[in-house]
C-alpha positions as CSV (number, residue, x, y, z in Angstrom):
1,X,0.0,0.0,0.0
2,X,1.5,3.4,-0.5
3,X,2.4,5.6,2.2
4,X,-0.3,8.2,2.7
5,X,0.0,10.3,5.9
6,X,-3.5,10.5,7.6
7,X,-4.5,10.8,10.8
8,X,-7.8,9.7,11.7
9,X,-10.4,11.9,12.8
10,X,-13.0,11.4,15.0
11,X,-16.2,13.7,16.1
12,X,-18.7,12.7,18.4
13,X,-22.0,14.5,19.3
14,X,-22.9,16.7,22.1
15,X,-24.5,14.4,24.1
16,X,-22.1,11.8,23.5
17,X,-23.9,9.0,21.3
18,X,-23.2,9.2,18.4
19,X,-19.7,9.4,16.8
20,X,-18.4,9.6,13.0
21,X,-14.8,9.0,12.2
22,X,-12.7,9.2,8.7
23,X,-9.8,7.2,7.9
24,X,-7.7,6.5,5.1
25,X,-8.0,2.4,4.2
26,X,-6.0,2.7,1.0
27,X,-9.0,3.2,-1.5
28,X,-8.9,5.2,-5.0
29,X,-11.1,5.8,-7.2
30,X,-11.4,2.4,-8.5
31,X,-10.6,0.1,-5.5
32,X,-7.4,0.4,-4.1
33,X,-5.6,3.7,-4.9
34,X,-2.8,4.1,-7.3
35,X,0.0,6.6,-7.0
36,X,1.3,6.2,-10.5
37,X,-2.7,7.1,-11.8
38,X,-2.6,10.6,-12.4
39,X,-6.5,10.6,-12.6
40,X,-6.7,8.6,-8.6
41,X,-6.0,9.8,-5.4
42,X,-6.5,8.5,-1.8
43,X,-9.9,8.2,-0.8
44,X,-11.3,8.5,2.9
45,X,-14.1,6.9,4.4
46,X,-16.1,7.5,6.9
47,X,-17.6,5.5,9.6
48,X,-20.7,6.2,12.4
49,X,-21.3,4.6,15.9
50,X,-23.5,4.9,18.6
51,X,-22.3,4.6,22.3
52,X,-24.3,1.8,24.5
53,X,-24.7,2.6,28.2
54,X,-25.8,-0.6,30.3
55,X,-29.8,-0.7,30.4
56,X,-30.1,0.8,27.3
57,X,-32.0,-1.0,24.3
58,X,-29.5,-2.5,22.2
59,X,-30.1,-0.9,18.4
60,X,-31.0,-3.5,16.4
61,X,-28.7,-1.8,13.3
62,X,-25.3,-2.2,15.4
63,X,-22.9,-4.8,14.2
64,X,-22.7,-7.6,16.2
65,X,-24.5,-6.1,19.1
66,X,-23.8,-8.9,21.3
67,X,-20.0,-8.5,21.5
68,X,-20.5,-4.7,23.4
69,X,-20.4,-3.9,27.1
70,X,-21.3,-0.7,28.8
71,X,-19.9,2.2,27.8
72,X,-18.4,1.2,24.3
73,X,-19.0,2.2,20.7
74,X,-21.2,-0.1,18.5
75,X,-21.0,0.5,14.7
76,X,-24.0,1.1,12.9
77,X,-24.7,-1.6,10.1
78,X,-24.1,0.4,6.9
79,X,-22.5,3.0,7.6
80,X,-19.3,2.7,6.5
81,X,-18.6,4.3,3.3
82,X,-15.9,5.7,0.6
83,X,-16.3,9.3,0.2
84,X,-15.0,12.0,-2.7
85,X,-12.7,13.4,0.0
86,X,-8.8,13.4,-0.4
87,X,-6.4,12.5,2.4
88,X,-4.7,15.3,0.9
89,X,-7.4,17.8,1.6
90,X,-6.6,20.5,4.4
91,X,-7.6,19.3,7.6
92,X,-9.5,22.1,8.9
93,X,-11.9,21.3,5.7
94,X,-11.9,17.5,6.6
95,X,-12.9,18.0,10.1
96,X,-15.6,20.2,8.7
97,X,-16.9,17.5,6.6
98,X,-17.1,14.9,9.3
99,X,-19.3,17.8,11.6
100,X,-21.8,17.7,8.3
101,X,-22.1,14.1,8.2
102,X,-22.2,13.7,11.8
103,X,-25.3,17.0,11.5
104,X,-26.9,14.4,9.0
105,X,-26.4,11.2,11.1
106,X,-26.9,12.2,14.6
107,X,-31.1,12.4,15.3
108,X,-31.8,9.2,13.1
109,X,-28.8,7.1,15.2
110,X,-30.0,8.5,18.5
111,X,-33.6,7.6,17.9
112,X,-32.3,3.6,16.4
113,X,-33.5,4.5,13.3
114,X,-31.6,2.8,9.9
115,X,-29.1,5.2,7.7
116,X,-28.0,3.2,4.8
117,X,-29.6,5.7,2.6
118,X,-28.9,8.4,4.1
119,X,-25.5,7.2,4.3
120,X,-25.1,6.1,0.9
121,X,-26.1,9.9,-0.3
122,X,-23.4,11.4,2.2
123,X,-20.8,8.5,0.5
124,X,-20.8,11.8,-2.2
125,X,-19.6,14.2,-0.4
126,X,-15.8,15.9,-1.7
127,X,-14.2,18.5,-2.3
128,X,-16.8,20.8,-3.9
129,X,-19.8,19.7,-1.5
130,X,-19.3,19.7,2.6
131,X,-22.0,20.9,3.3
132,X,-25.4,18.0,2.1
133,X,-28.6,18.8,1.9
């Protein structure tokens, strides 16, 4: 894989629930990314959680829901998606993207509702759009 220096970057909701992070996993524009494409460059995707306190229901959309105790972060089934954004991109604008998808995310994950749509429409989000309606 070639060296791309990203950092992760996490941001998690006011009241603590629900969290979206952004990492490079070595995707490009057609699967993995490739340095010698002139056309490709690194691809970051983003994933959401949802924090589970002991007593509360278990949301039936978190992976493996079973495997969690109190107090940890369960991801959200499909909601893990390649974006348009570039690991390249200045941070201050990436951190601004994750607090739009997070805006988007946040009330239907709180209230266990399902976001694979939703999600799969943020999946577009780059360079030219941080902000989705």
């Amino acid at each position: 894989m070639p060296k791309v220096n990203f950092e992760e970057i996490e941001v998690v909701s006011e009241d603590g629930l629900v969290k979206v992070s952004l990492d490079w996993m070595g995707e490009g524009r057609d699967g993995d990314y490739d340095p010698d494409d002139p056309e490709d460059y690194p691809h970051l995707r983003f994933d959401v959680y949802r924090k589970y306190h002991e007593g509360d229901e278990v949301p039936p959309y978190c992976v493996d829901n079973d495997a969690y105790e109190h107090g940890e972060w369960m991801a959200v089934r499909d909601s893990s998606y390649c974006t348009n954004l570039n690991a390249n991109n200045v941070r201050v604008f990436l951190i601004e993207a994750v607090k739009a998808i997070l805006a988007q995310v946040e009330s239907p994950v709180r209230d266990y509702q399902g976001i694979k749509k939703l999600c799969e429409h943020l999946s577009w989000i780059g360079t030219d759009r941080c902000k989705l309606n």
